[in-house]
NUTORDO-902665 format. One record per residue (C-alpha): residue number from 1; residue in one letter; chain; x, y, z. Coordinates in nm, 4 decimals. Each point is the difference from the previous one (the first is absolute). Layout:
REM NUTORDO-902665
+-----+------+------+----------+----------+----------+
| pos | code | unit |        u |        v |        w |
+-----+------+------+----------+----------+----------+
| NUM |    A |    A |        X |        Y |        Z |
...
+-----+------+------+----------+----------+----------+
//
This chain:
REM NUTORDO-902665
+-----+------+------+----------+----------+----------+
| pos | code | unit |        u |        v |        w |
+-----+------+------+----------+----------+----------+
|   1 |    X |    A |  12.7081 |  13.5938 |   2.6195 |
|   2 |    X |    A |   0.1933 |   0.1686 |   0.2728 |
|   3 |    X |    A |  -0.0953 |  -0.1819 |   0.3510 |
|   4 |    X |    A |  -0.0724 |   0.2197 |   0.2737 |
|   5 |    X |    A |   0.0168 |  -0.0931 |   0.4056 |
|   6 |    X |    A |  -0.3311 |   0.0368 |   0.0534 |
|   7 |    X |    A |  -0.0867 |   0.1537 |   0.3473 |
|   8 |    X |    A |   0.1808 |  -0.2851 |   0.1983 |
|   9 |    X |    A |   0.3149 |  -0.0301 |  -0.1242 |
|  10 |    X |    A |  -0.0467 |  -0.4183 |  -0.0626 |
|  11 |    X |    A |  -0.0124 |  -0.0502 |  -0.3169 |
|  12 |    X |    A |   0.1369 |  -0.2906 |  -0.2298 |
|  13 |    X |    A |  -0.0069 |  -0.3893 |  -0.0075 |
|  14 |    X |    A |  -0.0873 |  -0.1796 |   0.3438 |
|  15 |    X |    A |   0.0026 |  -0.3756 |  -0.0070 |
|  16 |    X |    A |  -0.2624 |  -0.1562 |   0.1686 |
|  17 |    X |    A |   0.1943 |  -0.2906 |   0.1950 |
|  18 |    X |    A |  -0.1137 |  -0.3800 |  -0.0170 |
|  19 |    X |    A |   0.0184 |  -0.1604 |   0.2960 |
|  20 |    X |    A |   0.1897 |  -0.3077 |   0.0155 |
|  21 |    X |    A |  -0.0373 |  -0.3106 |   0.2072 |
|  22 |    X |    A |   0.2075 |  -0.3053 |   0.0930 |
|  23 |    X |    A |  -0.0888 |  -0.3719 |  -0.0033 |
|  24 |    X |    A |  -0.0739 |   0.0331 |   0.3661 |
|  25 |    X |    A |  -0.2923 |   0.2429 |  -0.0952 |
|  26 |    X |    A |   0.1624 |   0.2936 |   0.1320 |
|  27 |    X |    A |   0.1118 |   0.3863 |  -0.1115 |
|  28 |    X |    A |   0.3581 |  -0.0630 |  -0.1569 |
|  29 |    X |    A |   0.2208 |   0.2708 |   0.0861 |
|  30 |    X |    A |   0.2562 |  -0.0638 |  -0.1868 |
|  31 |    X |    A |  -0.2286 |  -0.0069 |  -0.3277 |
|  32 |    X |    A |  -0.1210 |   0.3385 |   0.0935 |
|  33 |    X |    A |   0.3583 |   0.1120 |   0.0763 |
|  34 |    X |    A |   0.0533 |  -0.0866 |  -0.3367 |
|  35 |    X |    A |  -0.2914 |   0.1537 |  -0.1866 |
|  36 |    X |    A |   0.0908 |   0.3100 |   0.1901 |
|  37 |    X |    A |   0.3227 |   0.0384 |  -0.1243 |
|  38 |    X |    A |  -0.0595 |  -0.1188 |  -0.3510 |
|  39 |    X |    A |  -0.3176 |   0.2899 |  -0.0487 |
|  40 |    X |    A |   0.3278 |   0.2211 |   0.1357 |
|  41 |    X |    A |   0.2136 |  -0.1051 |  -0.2443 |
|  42 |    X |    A |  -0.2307 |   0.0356 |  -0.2442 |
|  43 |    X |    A |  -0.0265 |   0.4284 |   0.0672 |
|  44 |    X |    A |  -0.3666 |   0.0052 |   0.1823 |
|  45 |    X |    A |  -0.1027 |   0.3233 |   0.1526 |
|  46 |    X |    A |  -0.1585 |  -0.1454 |   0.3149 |
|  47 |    X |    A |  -0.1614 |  -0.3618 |   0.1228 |
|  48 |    X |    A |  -0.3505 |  -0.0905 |   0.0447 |
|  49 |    X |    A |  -0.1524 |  -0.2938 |   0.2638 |
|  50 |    X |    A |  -0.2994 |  -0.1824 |   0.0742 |
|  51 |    X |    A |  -0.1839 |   0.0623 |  -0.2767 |
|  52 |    X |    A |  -0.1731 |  -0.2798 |  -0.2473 |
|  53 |    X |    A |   0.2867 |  -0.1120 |  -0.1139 |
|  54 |    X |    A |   0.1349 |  -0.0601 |   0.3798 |
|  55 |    X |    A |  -0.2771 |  -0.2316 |   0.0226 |
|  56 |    X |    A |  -0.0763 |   0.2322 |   0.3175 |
|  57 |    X |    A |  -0.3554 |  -0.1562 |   0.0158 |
|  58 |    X |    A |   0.1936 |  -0.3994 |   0.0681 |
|  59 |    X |    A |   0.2515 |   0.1986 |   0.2854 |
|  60 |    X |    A |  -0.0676 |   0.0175 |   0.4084 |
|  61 |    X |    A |  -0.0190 |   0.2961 |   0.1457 |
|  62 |    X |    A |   0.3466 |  -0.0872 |   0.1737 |
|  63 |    X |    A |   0.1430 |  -0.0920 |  -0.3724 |
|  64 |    X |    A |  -0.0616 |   0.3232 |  -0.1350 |
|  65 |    X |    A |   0.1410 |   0.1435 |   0.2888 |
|  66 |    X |    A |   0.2791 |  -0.1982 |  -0.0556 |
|  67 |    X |    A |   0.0092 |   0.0450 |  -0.3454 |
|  68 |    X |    A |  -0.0081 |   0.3818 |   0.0634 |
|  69 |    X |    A |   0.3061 |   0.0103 |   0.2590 |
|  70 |    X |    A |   0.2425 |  -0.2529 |  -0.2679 |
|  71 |    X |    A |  -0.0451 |   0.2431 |  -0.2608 |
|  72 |    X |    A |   0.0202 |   0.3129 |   0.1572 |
|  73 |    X |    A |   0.3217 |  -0.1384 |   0.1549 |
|  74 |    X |    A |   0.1145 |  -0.1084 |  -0.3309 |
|  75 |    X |    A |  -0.0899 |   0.2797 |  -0.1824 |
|  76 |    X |    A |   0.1756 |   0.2397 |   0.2554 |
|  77 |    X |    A |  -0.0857 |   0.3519 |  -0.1158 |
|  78 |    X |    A |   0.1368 |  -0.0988 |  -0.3561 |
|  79 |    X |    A |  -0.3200 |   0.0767 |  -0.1460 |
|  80 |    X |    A |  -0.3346 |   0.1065 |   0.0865 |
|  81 |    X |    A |  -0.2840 |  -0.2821 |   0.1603 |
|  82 |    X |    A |  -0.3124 |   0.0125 |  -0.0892 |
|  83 |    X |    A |  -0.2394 |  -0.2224 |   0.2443 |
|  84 |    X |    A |  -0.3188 |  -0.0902 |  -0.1092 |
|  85 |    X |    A |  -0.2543 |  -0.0180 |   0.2870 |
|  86 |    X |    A |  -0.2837 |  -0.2737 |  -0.0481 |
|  87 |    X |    A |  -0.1237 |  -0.1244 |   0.2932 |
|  88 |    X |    A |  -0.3707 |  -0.0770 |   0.0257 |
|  89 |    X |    A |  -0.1274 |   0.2706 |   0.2700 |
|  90 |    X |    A |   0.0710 |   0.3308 |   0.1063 |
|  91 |    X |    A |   0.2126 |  -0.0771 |   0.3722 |
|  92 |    X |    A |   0.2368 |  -0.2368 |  -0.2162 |
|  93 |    X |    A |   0.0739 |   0.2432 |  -0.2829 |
|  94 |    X |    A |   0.0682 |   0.3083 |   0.2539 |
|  95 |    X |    A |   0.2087 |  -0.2428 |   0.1820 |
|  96 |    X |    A |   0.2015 |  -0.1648 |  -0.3090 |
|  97 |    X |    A |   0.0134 |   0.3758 |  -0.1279 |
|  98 |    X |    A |   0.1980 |   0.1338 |   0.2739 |
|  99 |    X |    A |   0.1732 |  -0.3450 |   0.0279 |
| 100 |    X |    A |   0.1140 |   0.0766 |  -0.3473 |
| 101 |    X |    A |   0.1136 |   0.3716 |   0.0843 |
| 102 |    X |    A |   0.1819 |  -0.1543 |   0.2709 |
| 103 |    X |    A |   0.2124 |  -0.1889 |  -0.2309 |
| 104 |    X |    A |   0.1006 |   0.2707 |  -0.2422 |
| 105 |    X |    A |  -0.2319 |  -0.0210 |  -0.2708 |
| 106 |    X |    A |  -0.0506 |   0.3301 |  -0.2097 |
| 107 |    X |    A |  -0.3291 |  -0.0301 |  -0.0939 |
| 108 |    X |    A |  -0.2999 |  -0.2577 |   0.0749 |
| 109 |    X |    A |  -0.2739 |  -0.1702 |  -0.3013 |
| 110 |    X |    A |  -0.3115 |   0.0173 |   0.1977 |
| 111 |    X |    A |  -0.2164 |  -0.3099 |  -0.1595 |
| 112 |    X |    A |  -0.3746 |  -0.0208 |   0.0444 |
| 113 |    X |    A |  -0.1553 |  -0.2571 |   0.2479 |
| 114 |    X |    A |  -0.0957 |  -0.3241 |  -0.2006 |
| 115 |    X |    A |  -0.3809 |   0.0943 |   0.1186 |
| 116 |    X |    A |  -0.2508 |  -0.0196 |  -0.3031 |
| 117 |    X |    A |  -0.2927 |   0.2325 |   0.0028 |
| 118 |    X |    A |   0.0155 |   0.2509 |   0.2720 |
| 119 |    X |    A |  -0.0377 |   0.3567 |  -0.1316 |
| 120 |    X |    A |   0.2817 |   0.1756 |  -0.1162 |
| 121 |    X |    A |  -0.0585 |   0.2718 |   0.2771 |
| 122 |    X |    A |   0.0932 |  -0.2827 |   0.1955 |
| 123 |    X |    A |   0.3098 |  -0.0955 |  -0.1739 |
| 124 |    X |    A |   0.1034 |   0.3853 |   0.0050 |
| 125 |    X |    A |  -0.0470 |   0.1035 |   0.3742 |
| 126 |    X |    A |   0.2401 |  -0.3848 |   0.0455 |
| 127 |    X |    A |   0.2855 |   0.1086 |  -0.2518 |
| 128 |    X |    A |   0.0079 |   0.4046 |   0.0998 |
| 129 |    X |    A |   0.0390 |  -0.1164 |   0.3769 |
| 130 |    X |    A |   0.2790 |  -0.2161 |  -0.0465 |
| 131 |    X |    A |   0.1527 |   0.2798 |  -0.2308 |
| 132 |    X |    A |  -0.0490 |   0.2538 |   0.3227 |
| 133 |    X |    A |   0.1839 |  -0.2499 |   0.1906 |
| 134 |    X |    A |   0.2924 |  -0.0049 |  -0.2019 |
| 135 |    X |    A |   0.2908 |   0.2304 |   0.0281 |
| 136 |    X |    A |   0.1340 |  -0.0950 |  -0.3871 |
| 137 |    X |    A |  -0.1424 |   0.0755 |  -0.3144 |
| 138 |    X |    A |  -0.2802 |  -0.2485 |  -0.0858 |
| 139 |    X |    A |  -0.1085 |  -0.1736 |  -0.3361 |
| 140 |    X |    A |  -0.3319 |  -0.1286 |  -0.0631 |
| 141 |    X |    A |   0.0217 |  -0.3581 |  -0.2025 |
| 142 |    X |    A |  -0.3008 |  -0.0257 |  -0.2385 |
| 143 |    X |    A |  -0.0032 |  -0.3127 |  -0.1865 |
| 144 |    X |    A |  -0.3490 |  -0.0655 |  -0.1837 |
| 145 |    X |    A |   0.1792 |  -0.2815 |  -0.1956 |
| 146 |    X |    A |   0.1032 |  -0.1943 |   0.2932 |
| 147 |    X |    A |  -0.1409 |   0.1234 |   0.3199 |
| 148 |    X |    A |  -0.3513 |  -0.1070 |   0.1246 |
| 149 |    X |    A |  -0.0104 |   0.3503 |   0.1238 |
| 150 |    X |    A |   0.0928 |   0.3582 |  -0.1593 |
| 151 |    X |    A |  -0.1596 |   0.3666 |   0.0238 |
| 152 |    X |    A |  -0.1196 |   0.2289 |  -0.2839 |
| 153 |    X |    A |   0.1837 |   0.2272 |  -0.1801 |
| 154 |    X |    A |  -0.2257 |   0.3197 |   0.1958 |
| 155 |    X |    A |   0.0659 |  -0.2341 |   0.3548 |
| 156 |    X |    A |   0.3827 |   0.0688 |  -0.0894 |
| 157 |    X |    A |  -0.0143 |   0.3538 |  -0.0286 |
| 158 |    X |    A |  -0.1724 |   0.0055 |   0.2853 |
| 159 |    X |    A |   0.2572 |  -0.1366 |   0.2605 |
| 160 |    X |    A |   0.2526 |   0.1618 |  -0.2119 |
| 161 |    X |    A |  -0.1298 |   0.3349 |   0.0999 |
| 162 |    X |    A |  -0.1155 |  -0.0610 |   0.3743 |
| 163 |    X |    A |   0.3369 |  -0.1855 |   0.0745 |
| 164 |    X |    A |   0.3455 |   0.2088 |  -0.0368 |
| 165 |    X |    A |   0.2373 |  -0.3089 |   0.0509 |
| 166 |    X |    A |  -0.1917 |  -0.1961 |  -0.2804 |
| 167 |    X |    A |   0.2156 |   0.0942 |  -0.2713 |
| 168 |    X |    A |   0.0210 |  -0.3137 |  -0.2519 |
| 169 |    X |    A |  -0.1798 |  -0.2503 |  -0.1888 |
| 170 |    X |    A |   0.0634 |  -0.3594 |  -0.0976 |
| 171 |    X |    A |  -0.1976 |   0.0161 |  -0.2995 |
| 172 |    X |    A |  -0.0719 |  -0.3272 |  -0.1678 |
| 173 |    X |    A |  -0.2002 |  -0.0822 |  -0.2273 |
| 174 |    X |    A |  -0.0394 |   0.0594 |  -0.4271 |
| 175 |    X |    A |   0.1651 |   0.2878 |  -0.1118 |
| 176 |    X |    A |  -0.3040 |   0.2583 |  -0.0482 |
| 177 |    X |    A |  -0.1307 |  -0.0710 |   0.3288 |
| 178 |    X |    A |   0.3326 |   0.0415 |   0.1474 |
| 179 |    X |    A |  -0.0325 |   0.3462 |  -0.1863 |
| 180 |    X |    A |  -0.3285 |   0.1057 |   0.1292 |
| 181 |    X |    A |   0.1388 |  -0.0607 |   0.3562 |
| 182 |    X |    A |   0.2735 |   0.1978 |  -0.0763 |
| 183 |    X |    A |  -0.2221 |   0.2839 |  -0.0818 |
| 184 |    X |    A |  -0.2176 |  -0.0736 |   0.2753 |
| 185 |    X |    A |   0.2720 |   0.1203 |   0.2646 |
| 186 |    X |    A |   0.0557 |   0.3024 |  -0.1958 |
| 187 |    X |    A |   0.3665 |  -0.0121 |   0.0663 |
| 188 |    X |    A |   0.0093 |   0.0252 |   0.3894 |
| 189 |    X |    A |   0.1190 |  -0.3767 |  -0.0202 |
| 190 |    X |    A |   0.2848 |  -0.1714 |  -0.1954 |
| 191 |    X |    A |  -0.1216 |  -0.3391 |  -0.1594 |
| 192 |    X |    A |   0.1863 |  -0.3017 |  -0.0640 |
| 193 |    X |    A |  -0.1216 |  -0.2552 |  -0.2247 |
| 194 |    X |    A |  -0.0199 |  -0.3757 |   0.0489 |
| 195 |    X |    A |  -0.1380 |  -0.3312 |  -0.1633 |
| 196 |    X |    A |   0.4025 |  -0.1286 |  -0.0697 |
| 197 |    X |    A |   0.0550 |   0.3638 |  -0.1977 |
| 198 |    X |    A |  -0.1514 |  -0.1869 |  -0.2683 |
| 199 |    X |    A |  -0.0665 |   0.3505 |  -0.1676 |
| 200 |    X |    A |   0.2801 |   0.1780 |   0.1454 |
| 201 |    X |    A |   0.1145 |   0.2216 |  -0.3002 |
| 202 |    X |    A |  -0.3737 |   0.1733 |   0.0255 |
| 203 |    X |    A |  -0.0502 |  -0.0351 |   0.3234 |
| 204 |    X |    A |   0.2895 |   0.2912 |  -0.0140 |
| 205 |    X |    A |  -0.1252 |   0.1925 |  -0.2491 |
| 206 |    X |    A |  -0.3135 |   0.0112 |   0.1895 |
| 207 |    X |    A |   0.1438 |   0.1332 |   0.3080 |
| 208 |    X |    A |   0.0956 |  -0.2459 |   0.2093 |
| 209 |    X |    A |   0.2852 |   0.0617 |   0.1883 |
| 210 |    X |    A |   0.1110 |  -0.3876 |   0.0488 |
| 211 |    X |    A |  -0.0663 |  -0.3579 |  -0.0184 |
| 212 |    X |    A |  -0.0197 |  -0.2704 |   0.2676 |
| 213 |    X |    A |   0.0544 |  -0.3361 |  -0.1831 |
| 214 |    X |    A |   0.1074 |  -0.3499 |   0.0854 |
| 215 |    X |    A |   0.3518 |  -0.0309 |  -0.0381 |
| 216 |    X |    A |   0.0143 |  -0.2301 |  -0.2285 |
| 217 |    X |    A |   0.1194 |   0.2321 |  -0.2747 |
| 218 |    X |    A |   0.0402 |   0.2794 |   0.2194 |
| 219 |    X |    A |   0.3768 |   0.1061 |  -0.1537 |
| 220 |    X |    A |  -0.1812 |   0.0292 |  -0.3554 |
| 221 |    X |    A |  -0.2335 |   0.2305 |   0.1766 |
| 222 |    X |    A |   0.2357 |   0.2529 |   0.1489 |
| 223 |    X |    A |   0.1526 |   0.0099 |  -0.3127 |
| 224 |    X |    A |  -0.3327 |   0.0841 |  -0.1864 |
| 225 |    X |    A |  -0.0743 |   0.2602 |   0.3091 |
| 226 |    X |    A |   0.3286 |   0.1997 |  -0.0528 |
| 227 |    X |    A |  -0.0117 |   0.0177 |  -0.3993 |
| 228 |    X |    A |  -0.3666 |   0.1314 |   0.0677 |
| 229 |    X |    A |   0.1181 |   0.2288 |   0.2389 |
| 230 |    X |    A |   0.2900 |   0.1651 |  -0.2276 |
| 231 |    X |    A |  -0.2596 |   0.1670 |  -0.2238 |
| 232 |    X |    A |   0.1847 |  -0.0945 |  -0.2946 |
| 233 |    X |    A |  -0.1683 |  -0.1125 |  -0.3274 |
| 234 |    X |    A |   0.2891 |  -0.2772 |  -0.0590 |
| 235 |    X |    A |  -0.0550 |  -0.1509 |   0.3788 |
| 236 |    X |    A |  -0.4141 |  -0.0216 |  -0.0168 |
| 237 |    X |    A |   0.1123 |  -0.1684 |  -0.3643 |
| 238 |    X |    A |   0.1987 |  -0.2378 |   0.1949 |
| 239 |    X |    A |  -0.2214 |   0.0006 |   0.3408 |
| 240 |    X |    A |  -0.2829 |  -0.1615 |  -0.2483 |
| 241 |    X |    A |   0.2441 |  -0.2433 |  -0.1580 |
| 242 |    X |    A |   0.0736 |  -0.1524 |   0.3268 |
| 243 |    X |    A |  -0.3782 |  -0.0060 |   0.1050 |
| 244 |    X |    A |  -0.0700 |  -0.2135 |  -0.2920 |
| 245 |    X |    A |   0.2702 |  -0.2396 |   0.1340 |
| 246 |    X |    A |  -0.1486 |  -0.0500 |   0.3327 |
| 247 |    X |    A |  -0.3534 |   0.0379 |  -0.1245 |
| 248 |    X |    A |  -0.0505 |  -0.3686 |  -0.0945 |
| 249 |    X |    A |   0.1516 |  -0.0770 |   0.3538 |
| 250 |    X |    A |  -0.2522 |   0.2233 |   0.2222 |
| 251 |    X |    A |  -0.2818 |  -0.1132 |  -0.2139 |
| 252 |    X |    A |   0.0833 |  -0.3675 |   0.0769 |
| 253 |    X |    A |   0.1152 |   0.0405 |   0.3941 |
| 254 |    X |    A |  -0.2788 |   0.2502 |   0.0556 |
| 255 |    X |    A |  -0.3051 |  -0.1617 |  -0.1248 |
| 256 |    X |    A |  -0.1112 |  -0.0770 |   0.3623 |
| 257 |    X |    A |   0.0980 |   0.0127 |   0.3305 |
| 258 |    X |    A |   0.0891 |  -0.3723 |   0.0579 |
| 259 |    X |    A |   0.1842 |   0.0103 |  -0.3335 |
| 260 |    X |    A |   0.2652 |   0.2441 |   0.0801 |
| 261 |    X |    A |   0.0131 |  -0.1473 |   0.3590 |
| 262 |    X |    A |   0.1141 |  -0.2949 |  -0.1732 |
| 263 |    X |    A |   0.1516 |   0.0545 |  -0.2804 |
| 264 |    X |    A |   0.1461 |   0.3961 |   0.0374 |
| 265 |    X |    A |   0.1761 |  -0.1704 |   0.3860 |
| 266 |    X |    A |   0.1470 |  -0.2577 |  -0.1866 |
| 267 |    X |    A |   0.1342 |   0.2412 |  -0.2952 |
| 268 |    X |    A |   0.1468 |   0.2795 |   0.2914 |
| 269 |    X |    A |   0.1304 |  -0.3206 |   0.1747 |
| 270 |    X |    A |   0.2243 |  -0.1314 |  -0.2560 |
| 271 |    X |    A |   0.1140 |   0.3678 |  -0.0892 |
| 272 |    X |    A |   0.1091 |   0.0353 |   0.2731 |
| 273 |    X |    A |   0.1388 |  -0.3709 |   0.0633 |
| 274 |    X |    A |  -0.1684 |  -0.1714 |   0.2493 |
| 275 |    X |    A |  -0.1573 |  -0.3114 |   0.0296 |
| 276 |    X |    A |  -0.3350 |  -0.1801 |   0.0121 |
| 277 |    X |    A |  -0.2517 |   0.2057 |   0.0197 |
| 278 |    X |    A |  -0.2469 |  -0.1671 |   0.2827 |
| 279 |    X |    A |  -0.3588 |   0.1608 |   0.0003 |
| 280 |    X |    A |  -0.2611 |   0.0952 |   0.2874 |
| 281 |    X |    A |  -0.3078 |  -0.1553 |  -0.0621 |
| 282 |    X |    A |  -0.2270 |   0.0150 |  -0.1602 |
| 283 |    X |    A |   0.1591 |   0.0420 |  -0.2739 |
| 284 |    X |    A |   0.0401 |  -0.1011 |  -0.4034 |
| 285 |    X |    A |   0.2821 |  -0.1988 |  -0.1172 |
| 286 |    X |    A |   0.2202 |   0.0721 |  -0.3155 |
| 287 |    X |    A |  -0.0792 |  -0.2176 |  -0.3049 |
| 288 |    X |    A |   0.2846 |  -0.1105 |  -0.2037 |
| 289 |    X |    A |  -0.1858 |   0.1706 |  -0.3232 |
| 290 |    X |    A |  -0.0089 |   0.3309 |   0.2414 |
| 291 |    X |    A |   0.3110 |  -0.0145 |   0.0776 |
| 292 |    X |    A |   0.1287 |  -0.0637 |  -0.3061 |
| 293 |    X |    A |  -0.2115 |   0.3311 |  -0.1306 |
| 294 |    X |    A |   0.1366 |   0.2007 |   0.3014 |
| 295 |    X |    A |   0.3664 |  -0.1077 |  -0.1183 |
| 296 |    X |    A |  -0.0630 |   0.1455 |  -0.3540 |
| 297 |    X |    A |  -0.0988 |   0.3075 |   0.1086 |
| 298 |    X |    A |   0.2410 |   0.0365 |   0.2893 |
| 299 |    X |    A |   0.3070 |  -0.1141 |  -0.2259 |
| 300 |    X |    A |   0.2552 |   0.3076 |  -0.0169 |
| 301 |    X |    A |  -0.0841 |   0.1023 |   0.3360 |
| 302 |    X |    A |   0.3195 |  -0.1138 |   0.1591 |
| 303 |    X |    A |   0.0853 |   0.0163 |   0.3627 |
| 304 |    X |    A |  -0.2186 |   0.3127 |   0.2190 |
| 305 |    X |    A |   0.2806 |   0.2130 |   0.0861 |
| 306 |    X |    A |   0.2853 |  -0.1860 |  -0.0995 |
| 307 |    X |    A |  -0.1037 |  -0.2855 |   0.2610 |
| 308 |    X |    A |   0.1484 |  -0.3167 |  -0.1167 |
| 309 |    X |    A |  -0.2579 |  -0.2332 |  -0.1443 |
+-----+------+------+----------+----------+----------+
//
């Protein structure tokens, strides 16, 4: 397959960063620092924040704020941000939105309220006015798999075509429902897949244009992005060799949310050599058998972008 830009321009492999905290509790900025520059190292087209894996639901207001200025500092132009926008009501998310722009991101996740059972008129009229409120491109995040809240394929296409800025998807989900979104937008909106890139290699072929992953084995991923993106029989040959290495991995990490909070952190932590890991609770603890299992999968990894382990 020959990978195209899509009507963006973002494309590619966009890390999804953990957030790290020290024994006093608090955002570690010197973790992030870290995890910023190892993803960089590593070849990633762009940065993502504040998503799931940002345990964004466990951070203040002020933290993500915080969290937001660090990286965008860190980061520096050096590659595209994308912000993820999930506070719970409609003043917040206008506000972090343009907080966000502020800061230099290039384009903003817009995540449904956490509000079961209102109808999805509802949910529509709250995403497409924080879209007209922003002044760069927009993604919608639907997650049925791990989201309490998500819109229908036909909800979609509607705020796809009533919104111009609303120009991406963070798609997530199994593979043939990723699909049917895909079709859903009819191609006014470029779709990036999620859920680890656990299918990555079809995920591709299907038209998505990206991937927004932990980072846990985020270097393996570019990789597997570019030899997709060549077009060449010999590099989709070798693309699928390397998926079957990770595979194993992302099954294990990704089989909830808890379990790649605790177990994918720890793996991206020692990649990239730092030290204890210390959790926000609540939160699960590693087992010695997990971590043991995590270690078999993970071995031949090696250092995230040549960090010293």
């Amino acid at each position: 397959m020959t990978h195209l830009p899509g009507k963006t321009g973002f494309r590619g492999v966009y890390p999804m960063l953990y957030s790290f905290f020290g024994a006093d509790g608090r955002l570690d900025r010197h973790a992030m620092r870290r995890q910023i520059e190892g993803c960089l190292a590593a070849g990633v087209h762009g940065i993502a924040i504040l998503g799931i894996a940002s345990e964004v639901a466990k951070l203040s207001g002020a933290e993500r704020l915080r969290l937001l200025a660090w990286v965008a500092s860190d980061l520096a132009g050096r590659a595209p941000l994308a912000v993820t926008v999930a506070e719970p009501n409609l003043p917040e998310q206008i506000a972090f939105a343009r907080a966000a722009q502020s800061a230099g991101a290039a384009w903003l996740i817009l995540q449904p309220p956490p509000v079961r059972g209102v109808p999805e008129a509802e949910l529509i009229g709250f995403l497409g006015a924080v879209a007209d409120a922003c002044e760069v491109p927009v993604a919608l995040q639907n997650n049925p798999v791990n989201l309490d809240v998500w819109l229908s394929d036909a909800g979609l296409r509607q705020l796809v075509d009533a919104h111009p800025n609303i120009r991406m998807l963070k798609a997530e989900g199994p593979l043939l429902g990723v699909c049917r979104m895909i079709e859903a937008v009819h191609g006014k909106a470029d779709v990036f897949g999620g859920l680890a890139g656990k299918e990555i290699t079809n995920l591709l072929r299907a038209g998505c244009v990206g991937v927004i992953p932990a980072p846990d084995c985020v270097d393996v991923h570019v990789r597997i992005f570019e030899l997709m993106a060549r077009g060449a029989p010999e590099g989709e040959a070798e693309a699928e060799r390397l998926y079957r290495e990770i595979l194993p991995l992302i099954t294990f990490v990704n089989a909830s949310v808890e379990q790649y909070l605790c177990y994918g952190k720890r793996l991206v932590a020692h990649r990239l050599g730092l030290g204890e890991v210390h959790p926000r609770a609540p939160a699960i603890r590693p087992t010695g058998f997990g971590v043991g299992v995590l270690e078999r999968y993970a071995a031949g990894l090696g250092p995230l972008g040549g960090a010293v382990s």
